[in-house]
C-alpha positions as CSV (number, residue, x, y, z in Angstrom):
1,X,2.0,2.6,-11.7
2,X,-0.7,1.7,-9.0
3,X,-1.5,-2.2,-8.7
4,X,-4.5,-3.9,-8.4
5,X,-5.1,-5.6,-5.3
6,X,-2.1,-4.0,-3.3
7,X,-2.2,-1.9,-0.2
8,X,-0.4,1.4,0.3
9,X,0.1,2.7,3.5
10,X,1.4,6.3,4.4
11,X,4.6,6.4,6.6
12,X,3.3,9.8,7.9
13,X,-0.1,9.5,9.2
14,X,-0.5,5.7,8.8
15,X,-3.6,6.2,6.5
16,X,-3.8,3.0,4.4
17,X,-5.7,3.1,0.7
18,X,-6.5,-0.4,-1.2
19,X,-6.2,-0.5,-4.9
20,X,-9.2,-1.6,-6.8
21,X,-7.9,-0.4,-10.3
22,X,-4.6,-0.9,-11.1
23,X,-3.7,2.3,-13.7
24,X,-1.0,5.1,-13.9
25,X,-0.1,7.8,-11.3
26,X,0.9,7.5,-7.5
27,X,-0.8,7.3,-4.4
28,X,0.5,10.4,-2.3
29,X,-0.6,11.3,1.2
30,X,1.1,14.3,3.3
31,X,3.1,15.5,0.5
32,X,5.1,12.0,0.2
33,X,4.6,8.8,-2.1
34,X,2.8,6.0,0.0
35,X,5.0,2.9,0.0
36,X,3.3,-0.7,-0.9
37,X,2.4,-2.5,1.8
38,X,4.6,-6.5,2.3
39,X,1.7,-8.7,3.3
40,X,2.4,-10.3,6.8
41,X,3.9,-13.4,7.2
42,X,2.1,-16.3,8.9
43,X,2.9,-17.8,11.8
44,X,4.9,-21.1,11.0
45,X,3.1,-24.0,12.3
46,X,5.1,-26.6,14.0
């Protein structure tokens, strides 16, 4: 199941899709599954 909001990012190519409805089914770019993006942590602040 797709979710809203979250990025998916093909380990292949790189291509990177954002989900604007969450629903069923997969995202799948060059034959494979594309893997949810972790968001990036931020720098810690000292």
């Amino acid at each position: 199941m797709s979710q809203l909001g979250k990025r998916y990012k093909c380990e292949v190519c790189g291509t990177e899709v954002l989900c604007t409805k969450a629903g069923e089914g997969k995202f799948e770019c060059c034959g494979k599954e594309m893997k949810v993006q972790e968001p990036k942590p931020l720098p810690s602040s000292d």
